[in-house]
N, C-alpha and C positions, 0 to 999 in steps of 0.2 A: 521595490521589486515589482516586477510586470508581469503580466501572464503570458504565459507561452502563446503563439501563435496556432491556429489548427493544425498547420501542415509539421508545426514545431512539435505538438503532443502523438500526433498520426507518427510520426519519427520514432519517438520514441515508444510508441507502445508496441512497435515493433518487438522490441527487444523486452517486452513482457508479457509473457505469454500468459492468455487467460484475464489481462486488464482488459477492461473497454470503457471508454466515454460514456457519464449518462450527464449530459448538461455540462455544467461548469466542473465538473467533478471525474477523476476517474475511480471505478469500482474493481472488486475481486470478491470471489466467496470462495475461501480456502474450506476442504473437507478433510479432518483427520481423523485418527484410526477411534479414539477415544479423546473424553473430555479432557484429562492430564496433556495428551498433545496440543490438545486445543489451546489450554490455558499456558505450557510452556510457551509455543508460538508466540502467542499476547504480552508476557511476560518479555518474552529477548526483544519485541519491536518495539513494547513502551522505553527501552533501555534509547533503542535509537531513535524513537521519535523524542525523548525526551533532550537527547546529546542533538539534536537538530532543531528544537524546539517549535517542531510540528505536528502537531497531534494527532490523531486519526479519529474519524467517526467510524464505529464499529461497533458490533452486535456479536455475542457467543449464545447458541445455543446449543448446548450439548457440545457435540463435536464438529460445530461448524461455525465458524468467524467470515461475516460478512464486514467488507472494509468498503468505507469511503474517505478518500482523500481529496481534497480544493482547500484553496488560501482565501480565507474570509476576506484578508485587508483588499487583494485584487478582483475575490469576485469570480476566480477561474484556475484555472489548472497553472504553477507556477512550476520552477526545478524544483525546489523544494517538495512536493507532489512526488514528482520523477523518483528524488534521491529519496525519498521512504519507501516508495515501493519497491524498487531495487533492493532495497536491505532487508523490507520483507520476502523478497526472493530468494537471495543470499541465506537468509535464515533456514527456508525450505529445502535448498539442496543436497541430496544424499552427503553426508561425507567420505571426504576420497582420504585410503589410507597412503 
């Protein structure tokens, strides 16, 4: 696997909103209402980073989960990068009945 290109990651962070580039890595700091949301959040992404078997660097305090995502083997931002943050997005959106 290779790392995405700039204009390749710039693409895509389009479509997520509150990501941004710091180096080879993209970042988020999600803010939830209380710690329990917090720790659900963490809980449903390890589900998916686990089924992608890409991990997230990440911090909880209290009710606040700072994420960082890059592919050690490439050294930079990969799909795989992309397709977790996406799932952690996915994860965040209201549910529609």
């Amino acid at each position: 696997m290779s790392s995405l290109s700039n204009q390749q990651v710039d693409l895509q962070l389009e479509e997520l909103p509150g990501w941004e580039r710091d180096g080879n890595s993209i970042i988020k700091t999600y803010h939830f209402a209380d710690f329990v949301e917090a720790m659900s959040f963490m809980n449903q992404a390890a589900f998916h980073a686990e089924a992608l078997e890409h991990h997230p660097a990440w911090r909880n305090d209290y009710n606040v989960v700072e994420v960082r995502l890059t592919t050690g083997d490439t050294g930079g931002i990969t799909s795989h990068d992309i397709r977790l943050a996406k799932r952690m997005e996915h994860i965040i959106q209201p549910k529609r009945l």
